[in-house]
N, C-alpha and C positions, 0 to 999 in steps of 0.2 A: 504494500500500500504506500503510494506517494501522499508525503502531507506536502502542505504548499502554506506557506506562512503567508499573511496577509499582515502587509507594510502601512500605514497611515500614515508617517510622516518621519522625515529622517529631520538630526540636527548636524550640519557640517561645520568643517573647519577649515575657512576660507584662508588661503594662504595672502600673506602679510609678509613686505620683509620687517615693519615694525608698527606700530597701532597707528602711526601718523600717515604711512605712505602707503602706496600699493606699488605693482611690478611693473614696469614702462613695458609696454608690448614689445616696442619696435625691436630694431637688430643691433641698434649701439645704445640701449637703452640700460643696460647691465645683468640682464636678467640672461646667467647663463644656463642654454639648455644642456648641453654637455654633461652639469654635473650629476655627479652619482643620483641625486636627488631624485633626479625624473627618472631612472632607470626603472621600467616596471612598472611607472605612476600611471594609475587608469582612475578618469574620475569628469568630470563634469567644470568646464571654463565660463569665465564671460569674458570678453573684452567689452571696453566702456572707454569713455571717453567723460572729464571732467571741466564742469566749470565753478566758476562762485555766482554767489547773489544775494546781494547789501540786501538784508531784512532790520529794518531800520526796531522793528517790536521786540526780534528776539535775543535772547543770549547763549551766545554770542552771535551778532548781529550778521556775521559773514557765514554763509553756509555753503554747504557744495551742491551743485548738482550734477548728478548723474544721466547720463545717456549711453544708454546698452547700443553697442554695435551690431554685437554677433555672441550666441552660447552655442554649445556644442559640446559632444563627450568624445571618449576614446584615451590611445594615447597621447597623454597631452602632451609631449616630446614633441612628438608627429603632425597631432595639430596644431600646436601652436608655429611651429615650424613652416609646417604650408601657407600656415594664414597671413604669416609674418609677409608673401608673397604676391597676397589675392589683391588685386588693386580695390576690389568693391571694399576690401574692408579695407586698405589703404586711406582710398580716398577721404573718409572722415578724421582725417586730423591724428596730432597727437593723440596717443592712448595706454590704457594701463592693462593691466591681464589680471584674474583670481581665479584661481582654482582648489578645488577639493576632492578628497580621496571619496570614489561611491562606487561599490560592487558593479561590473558590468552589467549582473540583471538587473539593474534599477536604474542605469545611465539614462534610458531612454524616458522614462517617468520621470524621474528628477528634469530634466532637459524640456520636457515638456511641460513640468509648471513654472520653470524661469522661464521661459521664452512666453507664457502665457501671462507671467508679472510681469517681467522685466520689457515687452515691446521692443526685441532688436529690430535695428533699423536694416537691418540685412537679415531676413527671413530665413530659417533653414527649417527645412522639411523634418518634421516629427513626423511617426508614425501612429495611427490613433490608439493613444493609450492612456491609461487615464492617471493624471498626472501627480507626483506625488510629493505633496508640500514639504519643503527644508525652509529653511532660515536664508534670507536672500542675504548678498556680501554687503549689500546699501538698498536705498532707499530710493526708488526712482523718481 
């Protein structure tokens, strides 16, 4: 008899190189893929892209905001490598990367509910699955 566990909602752990920054996408950005680190690493990405905006009520009155590129799962060695290429995600400017470790059977659900939060502005094709809520890296 197969059981089949049923997932409600995972909590990830968004890669940081420290609580103030995130990872520069690009190729002279510093974020090296080579190291051991990605060796193996299968998990679920965003790329995003950052700005600020004077909110004169709150505190502190400068905030960021967010705009999702592109998410996607896999090897993120791999992907992120390719992507680093694709002019579509080029084209939007400066950008940063985050990723988290998430079992291959669950890439495509997790992936499906960032891309269903998060609004990349470059589309990538989920599969219909039903999607399965984690903790987003920010706040769109």
């Amino acid at each position: 008899m197969k059981v089949q566990l049923s997932v409600q909602s995972m909590k990830l752990t968004w890669a940081k190189p420290d609580k103030l920054r995130w990872h520069p996408f690009g190729v002279f950005g510093g974020l090296n893929l080579e190291d051991k680190a990605f060796d193996n690493l299968s998990g679920v990405f965003c790329i995003f892209s950052t700005s600020t905006k004077f909110i004169p009520t709150r505190r502190p009155p400068v905030q960021p905001v967010y705009k999702t590129v592109y998410v996607g799962a896999g090897d993120i060695r791999k992907c992120i490598t390719t992507l680093r290429r694709e002019r579509s995600v080029k084209r939007h400017g400066p950008q940063s990367v985050t990723w988290a470790e998430v079992p291959e059977a669950l890439q495509a659900r997790v992936t499906a509910y960032l891309a269903d939060q998060l609004n990349p502005l470059e589309p990538h094709s989920n599969p219909e699955v039903e999607p399965l809520q984690v903790n987003l890296p920010y706040t769109p």
